[in-house]
Legacy VTK file of the C-alpha trace (Angstrom):
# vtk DataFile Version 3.0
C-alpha trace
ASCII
DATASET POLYDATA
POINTS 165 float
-33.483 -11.024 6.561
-36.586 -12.807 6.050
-39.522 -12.509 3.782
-43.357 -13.984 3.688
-44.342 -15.737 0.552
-47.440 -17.183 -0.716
-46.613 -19.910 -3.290
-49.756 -20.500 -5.669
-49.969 -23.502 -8.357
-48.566 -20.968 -10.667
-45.468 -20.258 -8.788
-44.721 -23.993 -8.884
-45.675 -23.688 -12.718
-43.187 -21.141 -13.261
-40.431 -23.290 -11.115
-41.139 -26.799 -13.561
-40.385 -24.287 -16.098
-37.748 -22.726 -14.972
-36.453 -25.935 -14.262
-37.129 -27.694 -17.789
-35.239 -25.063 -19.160
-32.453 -23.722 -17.494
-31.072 -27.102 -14.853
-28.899 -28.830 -17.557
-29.898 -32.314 -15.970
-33.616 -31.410 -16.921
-33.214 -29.541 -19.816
-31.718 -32.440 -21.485
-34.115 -34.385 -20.859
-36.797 -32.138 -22.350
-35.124 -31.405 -24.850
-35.286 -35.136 -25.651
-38.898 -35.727 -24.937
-39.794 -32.764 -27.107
-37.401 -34.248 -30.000
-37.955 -37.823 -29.527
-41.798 -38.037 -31.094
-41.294 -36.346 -34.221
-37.890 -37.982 -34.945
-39.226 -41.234 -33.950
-42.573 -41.000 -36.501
-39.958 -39.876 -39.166
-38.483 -43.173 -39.144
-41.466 -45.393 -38.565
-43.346 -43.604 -41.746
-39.938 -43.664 -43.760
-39.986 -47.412 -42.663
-43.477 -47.934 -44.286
-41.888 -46.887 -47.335
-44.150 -43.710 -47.593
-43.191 -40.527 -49.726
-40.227 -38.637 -48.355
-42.183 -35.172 -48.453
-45.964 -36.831 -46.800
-43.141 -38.614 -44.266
-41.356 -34.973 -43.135
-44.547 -32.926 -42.994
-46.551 -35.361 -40.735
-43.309 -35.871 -38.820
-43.424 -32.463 -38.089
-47.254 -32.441 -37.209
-47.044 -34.925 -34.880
-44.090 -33.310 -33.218
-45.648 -30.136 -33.018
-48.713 -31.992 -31.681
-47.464 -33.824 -29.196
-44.802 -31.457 -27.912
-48.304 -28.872 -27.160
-49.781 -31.847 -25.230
-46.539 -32.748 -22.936
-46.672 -29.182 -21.662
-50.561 -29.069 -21.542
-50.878 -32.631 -19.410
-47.576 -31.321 -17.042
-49.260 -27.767 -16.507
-52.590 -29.390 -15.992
-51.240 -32.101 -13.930
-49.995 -28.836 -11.364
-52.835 -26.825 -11.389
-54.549 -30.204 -10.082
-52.454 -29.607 -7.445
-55.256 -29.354 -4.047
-55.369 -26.305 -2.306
-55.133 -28.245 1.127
-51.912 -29.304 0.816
-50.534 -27.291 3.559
-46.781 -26.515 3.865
-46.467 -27.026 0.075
-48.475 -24.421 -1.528
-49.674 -21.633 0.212
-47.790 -19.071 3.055
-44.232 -19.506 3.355
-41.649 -17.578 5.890
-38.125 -17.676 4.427
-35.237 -16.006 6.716
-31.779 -16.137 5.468
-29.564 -16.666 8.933
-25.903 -16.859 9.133
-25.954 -20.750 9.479
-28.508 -21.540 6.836
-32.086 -20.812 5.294
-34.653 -21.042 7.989
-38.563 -22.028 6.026
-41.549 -21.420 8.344
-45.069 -23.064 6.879
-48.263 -23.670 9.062
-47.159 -27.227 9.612
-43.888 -27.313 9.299
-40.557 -25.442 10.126
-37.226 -26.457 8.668
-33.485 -25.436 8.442
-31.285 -26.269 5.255
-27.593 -25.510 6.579
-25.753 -23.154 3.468
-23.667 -26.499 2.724
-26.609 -28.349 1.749
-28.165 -25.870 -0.372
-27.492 -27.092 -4.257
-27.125 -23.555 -6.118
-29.100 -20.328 -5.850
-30.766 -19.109 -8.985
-33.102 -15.536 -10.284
-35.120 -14.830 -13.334
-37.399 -11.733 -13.506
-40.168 -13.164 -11.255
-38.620 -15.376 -8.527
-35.601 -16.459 -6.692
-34.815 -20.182 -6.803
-33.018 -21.616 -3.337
-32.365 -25.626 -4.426
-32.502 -27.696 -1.753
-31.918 -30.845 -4.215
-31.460 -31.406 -7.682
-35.268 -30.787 -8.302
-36.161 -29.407 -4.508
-36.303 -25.713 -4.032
-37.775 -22.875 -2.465
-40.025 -20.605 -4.531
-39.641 -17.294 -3.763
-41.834 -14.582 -6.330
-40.000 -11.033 -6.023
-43.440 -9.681 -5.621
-42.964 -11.076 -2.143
-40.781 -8.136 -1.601
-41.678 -4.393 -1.120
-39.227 -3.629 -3.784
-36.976 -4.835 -6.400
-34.124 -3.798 -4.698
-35.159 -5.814 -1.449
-35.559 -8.838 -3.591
-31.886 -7.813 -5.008
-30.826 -7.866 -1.482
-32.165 -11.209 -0.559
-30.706 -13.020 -3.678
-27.222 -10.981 -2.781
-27.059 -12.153 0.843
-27.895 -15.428 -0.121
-25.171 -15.903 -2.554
-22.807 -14.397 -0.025
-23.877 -16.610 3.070
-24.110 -19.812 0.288
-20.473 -18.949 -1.474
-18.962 -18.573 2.280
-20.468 -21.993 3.665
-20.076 -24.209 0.476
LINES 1 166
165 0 1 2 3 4 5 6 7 8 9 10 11 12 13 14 15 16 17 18 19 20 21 22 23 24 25 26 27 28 29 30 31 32 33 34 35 36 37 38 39 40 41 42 43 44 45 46 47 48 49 50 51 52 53 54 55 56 57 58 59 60 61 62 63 64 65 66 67 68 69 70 71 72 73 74 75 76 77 78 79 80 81 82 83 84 85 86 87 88 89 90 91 92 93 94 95 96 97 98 99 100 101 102 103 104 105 106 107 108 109 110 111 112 113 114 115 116 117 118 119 120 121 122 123 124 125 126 127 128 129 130 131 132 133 134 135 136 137 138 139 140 141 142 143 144 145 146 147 148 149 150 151 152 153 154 155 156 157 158 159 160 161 162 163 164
């Protein structure tokens, strides 16, 4: 079963945030980045001796703040992301085989055997093959000609992945 995909800077948008949010390893850490600023001026301008309720409210500012910019500065940093960069963005075939997940780009081909595949994950919008703890192929169910096909791809995946761990 194979399928044609066209990975845009979104789609690898949608992955970082898929990954910040749901791979514990990650989400950890943002959750720590995103806590780390305001907690960190609460104590510097409790420090200074300055009054408890100026101290919590521009705490909270400046966490607010700079959480906004950490995702504004990562999402910008992606959509910098050139066009050119063949075999990374851009037209992907994916085939699911017996012995592993086959990926077909304009310069590349590749085969990641089912025992080296990390863990197969789905939201709404895409199916997430991990190749490594942050390495994985992108695959947007609009690929597909249905839902169901995109069903069936996930489904065959899991069963080739859970037979070959």
């Amino acid at each position: 079963m194979n399928v044609t995909v066209d990975i845009t800077r979104i789609d690898y948008w949608e992955f970082n945030k898929f990954a910040m949010t749901t791979i514990p390893k990650y989400r950890t850490n943002f959750i720590i980045n995103i806590i780390a600023i305001p907690v960190s001026s609460f104590v510097i301008l409790l420090l200074m001796k300055l009054p408890f309720y100026y101290v919590l409210v521009s705490s909270v500012i400046l966490g607010i703040i700079s959480d906004m910019l950490l995702i504004y500065f990562m999402k910008k940093s992606i959509m910098k992301i050139p066009d050119g960069r063949e075999g990374f963005l851009g037209k992907h075939v994916i085939e699911i085989r017996s012995d592993g997940l086959s990926e077909t780009t304009s310069v590349n081909e590749g085969l990641h055997l089912w025992k080296g595949i990390r863990s197969i994950h789905q939201n709404e919008k895409y199916i997430f093959i991990f190749i490594d703890n942050l390495m994985a192929h992108i695959i947007p169910k609009r690929s597909f000609s249905s839902l169901k096909d995109a069903e069936d791809f996930y489904n065959l995946a899991i069963k080739y992945w859970e037979e070959n761990k």
